[in-house]
TIRO-2110 file (N, C-alpha, C; in Angstrom, 1 decimal):
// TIRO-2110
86.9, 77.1, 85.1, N, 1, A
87.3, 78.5, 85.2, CA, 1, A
87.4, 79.2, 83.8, C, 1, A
88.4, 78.6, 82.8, N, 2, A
87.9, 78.9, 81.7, CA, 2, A
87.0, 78.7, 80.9, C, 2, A
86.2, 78.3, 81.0, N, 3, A
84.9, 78.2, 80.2, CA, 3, A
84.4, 79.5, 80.9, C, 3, A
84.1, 79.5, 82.1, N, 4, A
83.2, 80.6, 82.5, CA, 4, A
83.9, 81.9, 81.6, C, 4, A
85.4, 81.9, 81.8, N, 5, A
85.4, 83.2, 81.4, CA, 5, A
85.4, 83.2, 79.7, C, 5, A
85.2, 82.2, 79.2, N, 6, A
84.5, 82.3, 77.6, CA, 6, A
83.2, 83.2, 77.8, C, 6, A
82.8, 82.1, 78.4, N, 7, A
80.9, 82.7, 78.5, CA, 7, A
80.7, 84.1, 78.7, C, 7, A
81.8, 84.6, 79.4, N, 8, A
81.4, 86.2, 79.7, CA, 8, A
82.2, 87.0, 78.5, C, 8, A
83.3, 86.5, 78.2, N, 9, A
83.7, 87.2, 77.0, CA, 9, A
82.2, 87.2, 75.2, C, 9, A
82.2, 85.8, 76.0, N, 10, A
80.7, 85.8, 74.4, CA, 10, A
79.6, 86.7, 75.0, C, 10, A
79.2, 86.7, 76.2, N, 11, A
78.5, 87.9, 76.5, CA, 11, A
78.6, 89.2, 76.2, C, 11, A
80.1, 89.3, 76.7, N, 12, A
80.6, 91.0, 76.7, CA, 12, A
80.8, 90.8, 74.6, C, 12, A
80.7, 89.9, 73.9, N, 13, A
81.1, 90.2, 72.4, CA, 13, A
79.2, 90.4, 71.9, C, 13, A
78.8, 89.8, 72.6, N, 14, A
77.1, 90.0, 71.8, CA, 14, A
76.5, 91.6, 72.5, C, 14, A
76.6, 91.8, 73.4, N, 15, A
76.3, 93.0, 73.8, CA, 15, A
77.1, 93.8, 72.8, C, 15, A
78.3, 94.2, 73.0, N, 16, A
78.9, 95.4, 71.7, CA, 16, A
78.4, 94.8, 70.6, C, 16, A
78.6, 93.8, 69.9, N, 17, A
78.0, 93.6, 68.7, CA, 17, A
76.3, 93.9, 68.3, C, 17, A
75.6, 94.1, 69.7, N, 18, A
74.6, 94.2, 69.7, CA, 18, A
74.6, 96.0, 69.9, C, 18, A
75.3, 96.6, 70.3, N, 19, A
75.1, 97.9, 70.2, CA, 19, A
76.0, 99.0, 68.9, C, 19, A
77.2, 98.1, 68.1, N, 20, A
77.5, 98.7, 67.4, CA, 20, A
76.5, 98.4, 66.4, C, 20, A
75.7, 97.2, 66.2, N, 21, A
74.4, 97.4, 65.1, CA, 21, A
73.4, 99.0, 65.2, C, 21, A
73.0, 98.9, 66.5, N, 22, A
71.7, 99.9, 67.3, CA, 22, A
72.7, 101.0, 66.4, C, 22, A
74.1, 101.3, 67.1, N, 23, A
74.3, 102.7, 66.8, CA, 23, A
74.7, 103.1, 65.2, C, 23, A
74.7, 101.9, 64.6, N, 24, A
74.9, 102.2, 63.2, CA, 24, A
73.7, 101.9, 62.5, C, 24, A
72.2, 101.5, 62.7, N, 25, A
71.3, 101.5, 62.7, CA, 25, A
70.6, 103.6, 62.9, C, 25, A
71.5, 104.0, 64.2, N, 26, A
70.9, 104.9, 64.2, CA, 26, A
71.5, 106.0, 63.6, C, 26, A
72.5, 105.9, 62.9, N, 27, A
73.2, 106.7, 62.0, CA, 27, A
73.1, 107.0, 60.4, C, 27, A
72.7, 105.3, 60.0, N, 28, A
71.9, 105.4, 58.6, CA, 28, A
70.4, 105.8, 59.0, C, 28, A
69.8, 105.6, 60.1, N, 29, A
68.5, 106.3, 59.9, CA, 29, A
68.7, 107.9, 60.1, C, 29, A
70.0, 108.5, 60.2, N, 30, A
69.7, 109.9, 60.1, CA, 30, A
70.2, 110.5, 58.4, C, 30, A
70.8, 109.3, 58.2, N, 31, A
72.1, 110.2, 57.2, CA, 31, A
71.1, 109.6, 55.7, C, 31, A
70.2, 108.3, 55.8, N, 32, A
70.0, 107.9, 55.1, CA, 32, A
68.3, 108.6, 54.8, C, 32, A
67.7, 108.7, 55.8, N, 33, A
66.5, 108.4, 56.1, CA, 33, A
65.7, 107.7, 56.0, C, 33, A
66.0, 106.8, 56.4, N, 34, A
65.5, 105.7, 56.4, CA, 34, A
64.8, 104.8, 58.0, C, 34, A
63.5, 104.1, 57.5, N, 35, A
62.9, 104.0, 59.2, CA, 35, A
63.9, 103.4, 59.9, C, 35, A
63.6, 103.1, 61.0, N, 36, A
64.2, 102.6, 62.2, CA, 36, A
64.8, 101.3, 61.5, C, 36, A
64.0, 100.2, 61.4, N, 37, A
63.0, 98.8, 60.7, CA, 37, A
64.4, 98.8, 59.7, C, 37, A
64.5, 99.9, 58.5, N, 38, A
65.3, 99.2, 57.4, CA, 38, A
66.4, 99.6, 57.6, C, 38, A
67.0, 100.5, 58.8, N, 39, A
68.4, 101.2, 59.0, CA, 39, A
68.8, 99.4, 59.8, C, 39, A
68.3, 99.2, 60.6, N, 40, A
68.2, 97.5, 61.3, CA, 40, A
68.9, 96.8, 60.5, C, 40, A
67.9, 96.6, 59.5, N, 41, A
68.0, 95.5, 58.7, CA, 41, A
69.4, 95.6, 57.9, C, 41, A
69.5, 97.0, 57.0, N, 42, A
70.8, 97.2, 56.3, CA, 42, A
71.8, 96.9, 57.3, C, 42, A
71.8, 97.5, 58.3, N, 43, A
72.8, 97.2, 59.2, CA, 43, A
73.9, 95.7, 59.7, C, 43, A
72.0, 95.1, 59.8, N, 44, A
72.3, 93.5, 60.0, CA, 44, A
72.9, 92.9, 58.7, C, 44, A
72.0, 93.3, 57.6, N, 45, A
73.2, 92.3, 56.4, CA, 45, A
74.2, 92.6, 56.0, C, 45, A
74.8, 93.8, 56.8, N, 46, A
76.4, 94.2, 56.4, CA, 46, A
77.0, 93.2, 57.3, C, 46, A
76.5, 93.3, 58.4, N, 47, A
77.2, 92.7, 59.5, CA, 47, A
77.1, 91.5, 59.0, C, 47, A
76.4, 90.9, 58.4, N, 48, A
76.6, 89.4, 58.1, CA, 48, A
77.0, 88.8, 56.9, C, 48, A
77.4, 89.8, 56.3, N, 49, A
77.7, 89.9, 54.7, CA, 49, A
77.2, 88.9, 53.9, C, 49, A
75.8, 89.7, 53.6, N, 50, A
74.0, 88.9, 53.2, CA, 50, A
74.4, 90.0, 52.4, C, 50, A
74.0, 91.1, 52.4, N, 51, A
73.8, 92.0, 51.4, CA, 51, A
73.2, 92.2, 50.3, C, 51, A
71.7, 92.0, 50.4, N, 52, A
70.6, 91.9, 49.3, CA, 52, A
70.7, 92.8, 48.5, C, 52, A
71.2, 93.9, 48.5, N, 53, A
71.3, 95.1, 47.7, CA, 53, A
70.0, 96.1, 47.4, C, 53, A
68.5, 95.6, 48.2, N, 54, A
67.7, 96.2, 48.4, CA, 54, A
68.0, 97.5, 49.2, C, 54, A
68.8, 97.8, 50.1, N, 55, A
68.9, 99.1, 50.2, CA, 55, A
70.7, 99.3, 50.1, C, 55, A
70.7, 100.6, 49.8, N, 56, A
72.2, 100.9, 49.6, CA, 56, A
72.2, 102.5, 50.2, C, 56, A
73.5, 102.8, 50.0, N, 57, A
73.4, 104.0, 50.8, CA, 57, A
73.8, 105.1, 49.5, C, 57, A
73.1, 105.9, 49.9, N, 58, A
72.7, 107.3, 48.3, CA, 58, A
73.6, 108.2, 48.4, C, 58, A
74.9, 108.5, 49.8, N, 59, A
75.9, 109.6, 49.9, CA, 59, A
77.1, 109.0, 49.7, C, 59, A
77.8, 109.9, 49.3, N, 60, A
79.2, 110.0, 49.8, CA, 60, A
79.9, 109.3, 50.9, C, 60, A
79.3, 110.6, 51.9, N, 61, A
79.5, 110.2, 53.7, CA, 61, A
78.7, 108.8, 53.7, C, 61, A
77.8, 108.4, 53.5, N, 62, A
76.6, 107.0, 54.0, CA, 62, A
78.0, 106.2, 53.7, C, 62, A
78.3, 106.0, 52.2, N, 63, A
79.3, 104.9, 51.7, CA, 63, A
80.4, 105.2, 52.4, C, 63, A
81.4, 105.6, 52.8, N, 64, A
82.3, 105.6, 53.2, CA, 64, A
82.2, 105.6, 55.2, C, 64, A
81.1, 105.6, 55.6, N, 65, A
80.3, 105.3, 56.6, CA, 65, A
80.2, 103.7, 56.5, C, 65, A
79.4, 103.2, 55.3, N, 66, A
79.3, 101.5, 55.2, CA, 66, A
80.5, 100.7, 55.1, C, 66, A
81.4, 101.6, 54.4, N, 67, A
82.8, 101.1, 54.6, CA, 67, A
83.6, 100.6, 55.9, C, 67, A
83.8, 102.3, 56.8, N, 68, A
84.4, 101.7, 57.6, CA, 68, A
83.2, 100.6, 58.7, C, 68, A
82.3, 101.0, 58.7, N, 69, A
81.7, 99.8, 59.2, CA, 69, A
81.7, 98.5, 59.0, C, 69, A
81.6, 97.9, 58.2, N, 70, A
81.4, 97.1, 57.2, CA, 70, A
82.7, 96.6, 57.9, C, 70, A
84.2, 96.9, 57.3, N, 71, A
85.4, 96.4, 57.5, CA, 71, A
85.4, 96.9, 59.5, C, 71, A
84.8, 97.3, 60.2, N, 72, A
84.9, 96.9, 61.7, CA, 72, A
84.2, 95.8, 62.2, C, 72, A
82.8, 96.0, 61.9, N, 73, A
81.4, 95.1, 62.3, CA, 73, A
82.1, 93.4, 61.6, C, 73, A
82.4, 93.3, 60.2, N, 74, A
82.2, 91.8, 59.8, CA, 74, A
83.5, 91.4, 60.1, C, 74, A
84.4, 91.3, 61.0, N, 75, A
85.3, 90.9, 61.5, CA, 75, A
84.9, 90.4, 63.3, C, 75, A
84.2, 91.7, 63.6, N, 76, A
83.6, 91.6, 64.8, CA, 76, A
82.9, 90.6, 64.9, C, 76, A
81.8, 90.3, 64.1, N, 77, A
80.6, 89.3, 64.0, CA, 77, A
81.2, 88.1, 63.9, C, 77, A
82.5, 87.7, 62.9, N, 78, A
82.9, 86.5, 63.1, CA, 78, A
83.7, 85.8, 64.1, C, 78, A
84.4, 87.1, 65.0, N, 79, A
85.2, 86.6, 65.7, CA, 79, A
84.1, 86.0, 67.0, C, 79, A
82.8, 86.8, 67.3, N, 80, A
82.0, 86.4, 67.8, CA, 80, A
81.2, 85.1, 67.1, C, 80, A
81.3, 84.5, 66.6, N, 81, A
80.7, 83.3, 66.0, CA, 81, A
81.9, 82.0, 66.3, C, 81, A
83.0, 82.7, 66.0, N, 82, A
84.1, 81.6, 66.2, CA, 82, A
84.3, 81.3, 67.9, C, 82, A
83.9, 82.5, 68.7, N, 83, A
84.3, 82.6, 69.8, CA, 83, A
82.8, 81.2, 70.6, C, 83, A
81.9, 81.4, 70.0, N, 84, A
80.8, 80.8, 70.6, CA, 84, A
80.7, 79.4, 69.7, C, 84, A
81.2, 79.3, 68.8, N, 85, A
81.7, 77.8, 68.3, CA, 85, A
83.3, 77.5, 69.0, C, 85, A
83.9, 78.4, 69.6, N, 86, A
85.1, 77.5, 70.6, CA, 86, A
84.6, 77.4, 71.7, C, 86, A
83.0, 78.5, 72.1, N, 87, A
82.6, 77.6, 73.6, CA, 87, A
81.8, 76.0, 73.0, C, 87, A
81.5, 75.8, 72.1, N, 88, A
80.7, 75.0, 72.1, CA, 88, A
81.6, 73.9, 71.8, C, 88, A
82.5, 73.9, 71.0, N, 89, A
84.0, 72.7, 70.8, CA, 89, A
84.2, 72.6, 72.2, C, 89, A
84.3, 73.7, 73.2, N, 90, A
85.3, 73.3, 74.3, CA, 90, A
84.1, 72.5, 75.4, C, 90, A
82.8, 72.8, 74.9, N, 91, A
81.8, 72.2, 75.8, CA, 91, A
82.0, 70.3, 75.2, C, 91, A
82.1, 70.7, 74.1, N, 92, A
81.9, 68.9, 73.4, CA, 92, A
83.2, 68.2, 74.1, C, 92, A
84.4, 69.0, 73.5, N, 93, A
85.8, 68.4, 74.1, CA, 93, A
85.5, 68.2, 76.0, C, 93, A
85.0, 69.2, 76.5, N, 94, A
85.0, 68.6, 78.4, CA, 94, A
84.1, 67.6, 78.7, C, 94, A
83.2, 67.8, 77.9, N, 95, A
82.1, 66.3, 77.9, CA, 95, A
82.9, 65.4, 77.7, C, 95, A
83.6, 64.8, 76.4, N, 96, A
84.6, 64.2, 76.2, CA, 96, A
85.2, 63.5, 77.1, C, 96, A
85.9, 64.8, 77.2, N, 97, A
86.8, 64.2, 78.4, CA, 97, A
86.9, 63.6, 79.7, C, 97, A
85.2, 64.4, 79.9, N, 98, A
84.6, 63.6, 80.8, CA, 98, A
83.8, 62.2, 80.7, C, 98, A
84.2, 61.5, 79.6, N, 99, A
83.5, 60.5, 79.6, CA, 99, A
84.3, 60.1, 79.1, C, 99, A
85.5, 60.3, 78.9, N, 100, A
86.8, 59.2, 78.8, CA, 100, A
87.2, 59.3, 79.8, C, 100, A
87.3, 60.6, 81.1, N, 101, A
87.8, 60.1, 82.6, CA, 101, A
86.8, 58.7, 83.1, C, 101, A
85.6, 59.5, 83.3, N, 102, A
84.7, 58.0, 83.3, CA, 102, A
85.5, 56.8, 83.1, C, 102, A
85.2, 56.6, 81.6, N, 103, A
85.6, 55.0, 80.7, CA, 103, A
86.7, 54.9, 81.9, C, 103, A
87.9, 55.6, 81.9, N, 104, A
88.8, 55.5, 82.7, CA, 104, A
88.8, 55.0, 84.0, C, 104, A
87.8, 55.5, 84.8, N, 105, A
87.9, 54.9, 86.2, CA, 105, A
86.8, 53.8, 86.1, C, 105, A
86.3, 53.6, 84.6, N, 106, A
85.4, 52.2, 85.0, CA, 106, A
86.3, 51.3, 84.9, C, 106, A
87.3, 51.6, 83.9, N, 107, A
88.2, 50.4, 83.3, CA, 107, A
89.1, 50.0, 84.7, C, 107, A
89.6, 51.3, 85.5, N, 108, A
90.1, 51.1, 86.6, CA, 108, A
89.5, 50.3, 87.8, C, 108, A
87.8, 50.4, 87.6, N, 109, A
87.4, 49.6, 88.8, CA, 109, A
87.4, 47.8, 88.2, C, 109, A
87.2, 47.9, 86.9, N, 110, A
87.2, 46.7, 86.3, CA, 110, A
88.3, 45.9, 86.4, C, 110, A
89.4, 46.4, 86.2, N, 111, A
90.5, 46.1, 86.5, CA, 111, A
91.1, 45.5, 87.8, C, 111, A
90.5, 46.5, 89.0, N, 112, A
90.3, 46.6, 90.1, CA, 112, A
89.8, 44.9, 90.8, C, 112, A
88.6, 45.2, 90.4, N, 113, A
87.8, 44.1, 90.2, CA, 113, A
88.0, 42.7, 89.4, C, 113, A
88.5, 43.0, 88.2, N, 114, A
89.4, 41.4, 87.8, CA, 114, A
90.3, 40.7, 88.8, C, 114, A
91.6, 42.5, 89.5, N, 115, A
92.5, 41.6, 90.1, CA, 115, A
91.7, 40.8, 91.7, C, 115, A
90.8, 41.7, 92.4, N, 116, A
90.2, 40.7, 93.3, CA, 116, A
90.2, 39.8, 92.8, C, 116, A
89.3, 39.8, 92.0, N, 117, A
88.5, 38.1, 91.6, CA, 117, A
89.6, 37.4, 91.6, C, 117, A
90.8, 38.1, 90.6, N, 118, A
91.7, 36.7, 90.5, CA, 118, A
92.3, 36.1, 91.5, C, 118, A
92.8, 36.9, 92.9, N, 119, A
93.2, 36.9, 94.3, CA, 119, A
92.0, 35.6, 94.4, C, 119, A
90.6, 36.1, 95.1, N, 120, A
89.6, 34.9, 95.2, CA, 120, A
89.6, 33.6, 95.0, C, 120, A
89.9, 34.0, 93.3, N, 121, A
90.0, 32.2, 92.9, CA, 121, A
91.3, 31.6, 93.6, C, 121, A
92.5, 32.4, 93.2, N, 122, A
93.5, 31.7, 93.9, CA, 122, A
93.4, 31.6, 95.3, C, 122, A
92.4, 32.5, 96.1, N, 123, A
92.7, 31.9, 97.7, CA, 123, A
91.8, 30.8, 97.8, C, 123, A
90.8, 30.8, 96.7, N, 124, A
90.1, 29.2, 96.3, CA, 124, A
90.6, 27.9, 96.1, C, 124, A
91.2, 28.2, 95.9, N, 125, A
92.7, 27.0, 95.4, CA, 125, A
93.1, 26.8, 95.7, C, 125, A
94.0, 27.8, 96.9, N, 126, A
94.5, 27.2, 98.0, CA, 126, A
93.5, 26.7, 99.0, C, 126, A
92.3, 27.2, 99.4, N, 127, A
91.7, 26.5, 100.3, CA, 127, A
91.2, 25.6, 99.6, C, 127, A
91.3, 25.0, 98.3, N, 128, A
90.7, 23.5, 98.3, CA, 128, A
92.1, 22.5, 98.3, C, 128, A
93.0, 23.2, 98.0, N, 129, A
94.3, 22.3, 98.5, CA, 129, A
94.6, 22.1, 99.8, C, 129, A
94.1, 22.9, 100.4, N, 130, A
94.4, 23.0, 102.0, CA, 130, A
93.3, 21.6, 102.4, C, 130, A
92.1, 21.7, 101.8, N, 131, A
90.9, 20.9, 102.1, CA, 131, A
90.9, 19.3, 101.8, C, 131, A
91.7, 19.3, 100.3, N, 132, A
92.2, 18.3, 100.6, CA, 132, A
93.2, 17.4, 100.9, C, 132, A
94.3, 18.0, 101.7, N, 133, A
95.2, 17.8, 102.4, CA, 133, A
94.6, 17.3, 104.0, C, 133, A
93.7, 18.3, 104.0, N, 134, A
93.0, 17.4, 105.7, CA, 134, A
92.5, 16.5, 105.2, C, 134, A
91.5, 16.0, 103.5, N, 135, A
91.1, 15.2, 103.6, CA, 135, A
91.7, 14.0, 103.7, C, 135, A
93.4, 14.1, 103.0, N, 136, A
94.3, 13.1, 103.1, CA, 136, A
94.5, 12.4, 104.5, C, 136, A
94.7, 14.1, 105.7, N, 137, A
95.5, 13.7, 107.0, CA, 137, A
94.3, 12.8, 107.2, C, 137, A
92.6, 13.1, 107.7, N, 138, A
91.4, 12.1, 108.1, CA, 138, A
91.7, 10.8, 107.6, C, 138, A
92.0, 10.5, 106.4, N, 139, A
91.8, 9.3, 105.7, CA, 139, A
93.2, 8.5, 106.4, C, 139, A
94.0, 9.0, 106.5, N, 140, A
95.6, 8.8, 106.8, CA, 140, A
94.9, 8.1, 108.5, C, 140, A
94.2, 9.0, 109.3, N, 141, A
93.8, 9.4, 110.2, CA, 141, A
93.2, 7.7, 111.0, C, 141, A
92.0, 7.9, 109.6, N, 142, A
91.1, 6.9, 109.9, CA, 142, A
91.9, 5.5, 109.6, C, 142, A
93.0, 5.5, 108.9, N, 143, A
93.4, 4.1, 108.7, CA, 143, A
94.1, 3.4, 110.0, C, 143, A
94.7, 4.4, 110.2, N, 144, A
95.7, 4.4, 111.8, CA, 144, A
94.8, 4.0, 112.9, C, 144, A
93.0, 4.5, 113.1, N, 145, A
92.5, 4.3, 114.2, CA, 145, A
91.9, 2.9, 113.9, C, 145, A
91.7, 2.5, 112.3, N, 146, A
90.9, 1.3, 112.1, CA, 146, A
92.0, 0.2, 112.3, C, 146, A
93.4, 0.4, 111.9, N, 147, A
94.7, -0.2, 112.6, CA, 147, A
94.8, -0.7, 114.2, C, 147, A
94.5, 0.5, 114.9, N, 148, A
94.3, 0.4, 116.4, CA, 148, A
93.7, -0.4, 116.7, C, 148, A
92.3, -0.2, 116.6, N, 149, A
91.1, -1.1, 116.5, CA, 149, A
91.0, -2.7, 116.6, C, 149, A
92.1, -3.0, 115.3, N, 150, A
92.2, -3.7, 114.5, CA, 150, A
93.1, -4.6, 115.7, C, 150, A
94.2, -3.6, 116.3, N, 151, A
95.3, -4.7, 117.1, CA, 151, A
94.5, -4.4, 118.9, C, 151, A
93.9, -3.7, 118.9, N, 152, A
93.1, -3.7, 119.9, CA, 152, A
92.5, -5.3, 120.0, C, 152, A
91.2, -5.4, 119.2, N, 153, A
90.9, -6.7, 118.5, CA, 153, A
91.1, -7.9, 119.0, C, 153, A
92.6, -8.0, 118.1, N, 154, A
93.8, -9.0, 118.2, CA, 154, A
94.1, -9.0, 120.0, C, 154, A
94.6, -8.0, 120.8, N, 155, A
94.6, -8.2, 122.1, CA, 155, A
93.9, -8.6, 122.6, C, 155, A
93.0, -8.1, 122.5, N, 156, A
91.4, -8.5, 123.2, CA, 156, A
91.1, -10.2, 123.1, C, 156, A
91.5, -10.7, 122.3, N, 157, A
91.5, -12.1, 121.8, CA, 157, A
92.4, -13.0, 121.9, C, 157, A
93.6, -11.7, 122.3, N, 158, A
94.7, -12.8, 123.0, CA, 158, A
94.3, -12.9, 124.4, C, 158, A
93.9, -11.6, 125.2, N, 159, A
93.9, -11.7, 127.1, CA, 159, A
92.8, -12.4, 127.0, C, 159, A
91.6, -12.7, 125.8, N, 160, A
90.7, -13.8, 126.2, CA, 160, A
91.0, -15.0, 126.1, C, 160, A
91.8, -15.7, 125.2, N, 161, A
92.9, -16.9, 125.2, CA, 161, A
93.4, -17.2, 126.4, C, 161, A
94.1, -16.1, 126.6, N, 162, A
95.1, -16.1, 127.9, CA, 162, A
94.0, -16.3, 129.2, C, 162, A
93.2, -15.8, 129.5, N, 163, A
92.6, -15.7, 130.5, CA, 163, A
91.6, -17.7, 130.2, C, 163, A
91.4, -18.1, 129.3, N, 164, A
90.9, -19.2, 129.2, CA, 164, A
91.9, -20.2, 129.7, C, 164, A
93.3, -20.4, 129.4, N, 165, A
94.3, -20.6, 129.6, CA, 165, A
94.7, -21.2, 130.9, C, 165, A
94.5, -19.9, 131.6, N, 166, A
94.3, -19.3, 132.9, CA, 166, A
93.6, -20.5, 134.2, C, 166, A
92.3, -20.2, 133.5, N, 167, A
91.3, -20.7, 134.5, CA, 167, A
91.3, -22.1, 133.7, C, 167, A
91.9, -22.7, 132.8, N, 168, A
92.1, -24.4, 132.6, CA, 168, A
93.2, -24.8, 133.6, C, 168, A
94.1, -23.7, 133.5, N, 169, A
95.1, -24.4, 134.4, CA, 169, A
94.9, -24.0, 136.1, C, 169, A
93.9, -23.1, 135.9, N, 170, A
93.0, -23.2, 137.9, CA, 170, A
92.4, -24.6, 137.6, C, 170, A
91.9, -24.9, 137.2, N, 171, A
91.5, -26.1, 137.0, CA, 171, A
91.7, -27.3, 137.2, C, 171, A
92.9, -27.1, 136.5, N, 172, A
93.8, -28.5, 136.4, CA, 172, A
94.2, -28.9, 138.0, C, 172, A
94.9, -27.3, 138.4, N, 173, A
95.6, -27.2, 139.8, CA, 173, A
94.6, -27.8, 141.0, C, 173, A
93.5, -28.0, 140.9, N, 174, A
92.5, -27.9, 141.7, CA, 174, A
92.4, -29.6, 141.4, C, 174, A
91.9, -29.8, 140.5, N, 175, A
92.1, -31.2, 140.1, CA, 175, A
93.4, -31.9, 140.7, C, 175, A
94.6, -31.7, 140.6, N, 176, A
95.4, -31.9, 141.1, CA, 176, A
95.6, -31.8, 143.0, C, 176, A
95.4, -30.7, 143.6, N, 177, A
95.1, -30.9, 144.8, CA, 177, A
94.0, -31.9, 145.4, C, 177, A
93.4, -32.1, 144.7, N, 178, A
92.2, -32.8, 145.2, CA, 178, A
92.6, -34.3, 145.1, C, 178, A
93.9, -34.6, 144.1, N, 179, A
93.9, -36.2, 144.0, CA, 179, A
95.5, -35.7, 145.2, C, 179, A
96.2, -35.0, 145.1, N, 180, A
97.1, -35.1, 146.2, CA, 180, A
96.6, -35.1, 147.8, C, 180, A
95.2, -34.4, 147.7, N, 181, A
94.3, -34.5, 149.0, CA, 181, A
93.8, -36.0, 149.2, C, 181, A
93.3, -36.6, 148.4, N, 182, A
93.1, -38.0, 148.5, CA, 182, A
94.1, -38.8, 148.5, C, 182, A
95.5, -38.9, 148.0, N, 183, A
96.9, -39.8, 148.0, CA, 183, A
97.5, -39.2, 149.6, C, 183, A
97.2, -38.2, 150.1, N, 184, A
97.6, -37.9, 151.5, CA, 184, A
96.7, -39.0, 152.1, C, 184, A
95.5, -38.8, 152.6, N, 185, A
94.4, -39.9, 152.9, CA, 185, A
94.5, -41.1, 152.8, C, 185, A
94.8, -41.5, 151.7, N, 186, A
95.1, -43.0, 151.3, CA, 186, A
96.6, -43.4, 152.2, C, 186, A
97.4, -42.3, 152.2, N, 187, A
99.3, -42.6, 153.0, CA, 187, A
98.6, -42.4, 154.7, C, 187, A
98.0, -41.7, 155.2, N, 188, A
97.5, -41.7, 156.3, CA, 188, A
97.0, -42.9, 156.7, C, 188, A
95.8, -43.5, 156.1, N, 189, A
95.1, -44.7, 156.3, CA, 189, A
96.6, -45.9, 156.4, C, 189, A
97.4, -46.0, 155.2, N, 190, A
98.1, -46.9, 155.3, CA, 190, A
99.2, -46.8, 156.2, C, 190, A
99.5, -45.4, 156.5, N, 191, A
100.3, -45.4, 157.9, CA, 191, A
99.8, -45.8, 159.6, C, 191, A
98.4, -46.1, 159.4, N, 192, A
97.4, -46.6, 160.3, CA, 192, A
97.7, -47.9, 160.3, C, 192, A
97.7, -48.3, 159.4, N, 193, A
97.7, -50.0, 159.1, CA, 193, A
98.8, -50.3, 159.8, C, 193, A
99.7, -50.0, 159.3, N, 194, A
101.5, -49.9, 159.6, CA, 194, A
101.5, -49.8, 160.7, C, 194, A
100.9, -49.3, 161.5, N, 195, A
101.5, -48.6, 162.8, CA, 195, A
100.6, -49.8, 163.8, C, 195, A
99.4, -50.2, 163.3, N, 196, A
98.9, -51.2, 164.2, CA, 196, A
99.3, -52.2, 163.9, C, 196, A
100.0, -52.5, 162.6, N, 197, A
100.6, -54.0, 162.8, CA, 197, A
101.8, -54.2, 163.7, C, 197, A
102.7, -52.8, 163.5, N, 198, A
103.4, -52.6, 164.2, CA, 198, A
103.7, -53.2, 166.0, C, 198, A
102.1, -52.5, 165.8, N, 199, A
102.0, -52.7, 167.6, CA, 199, A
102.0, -54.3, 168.3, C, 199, A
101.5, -54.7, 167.1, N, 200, A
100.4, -56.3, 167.1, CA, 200, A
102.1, -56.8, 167.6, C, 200, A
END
């Protein structure tokens, strides 16, 4: 908003400065006689205080004419030079500062962006501590099932013992009935004998 209203102030200063030349241009061309062209020109190097001394003014009135001119116009001219070198400072200074807000919100997204990252790695680090903590529990895991296994095994080798055990001593028992099946036989036969001598 203020810039713009520079720009119109440096407008509204080059227009008057541009018509207090015209009308003091068209004053030495009456008082002086002089053409259009060199009333211009004198005009212009008062106002810029050049002043080649190729033309000068030949009255009374002209000089005291160039005077107050002179001390209105070259005050005028510079404050219009200053005014369009403070638009152009103030155009460099808002670039500026627009490119240090920039730098600013880069440094902000950079920043931004460090602290993620740093978050990241650390949730990295906990997920590899987390990772290898299950690989502990598996291993922990696997020792316990290869344990199992292991007295599984051992049972398995005892109820096969035991079951051999088992069927030796079916065995035996069977063996054993079979000689008490025959010592019955043999007491029967000899209770035969007994009983017919008996009779005899």
């Amino acid at each position: 908003m203020h810039s713009k209203q520079l720009r119109q102030d440096i407008v509204l200063l080059i227009t008057a400065i541009f018509s207090v030349i015209t009308l003091g241009a068209i004053i030495f061309h009456f008082l002086e006689g002089w053409t259009v062209v060199d009333a211009f020109y004198f005009v212009t190097m008062t106002a810029t205080t050049v002043g080649y001394g190729d033309l000068v003014p030949s009255t009374s009135v002209s000089k005291v004419i160039t005077i107050l001119y002179a001390l209105s116009i070259v005050p005028f001219v510079l404050y219009a030079f200053t005014a369009v070198a403070k638009s152009q400072i103030e155009k460099v200074y808002t670039k500026i500062h627009h490119l240090e807000k920039k730098q600013k919100e880069q440094e902000e997204e950079i920043d931004q962006a460090e602290r993620k990252l740093k978050r990241q790695k650390s949730l990295i680090r906990q997920q590899e501590g987390e990772l290898d903590q299950q690989q502990d529990n598996i291993k922990k895991q696997l020792k316990a099932i290869h344990e199992q296994e292991k007295e599984l095994e051992d049972h398995a080798k005892a109820i096969e013992a035991q079951k051999r055990k088992i069927h030796e001593q079916v065995k035996i028992n069977k063996e054993q009935e079979t000689e008490i099946t025959e010592h019955d036989k043999e007491l029967e036969v000899v209770e035969d004998i007994m009983e017919k001598e008996l009779v005899k």
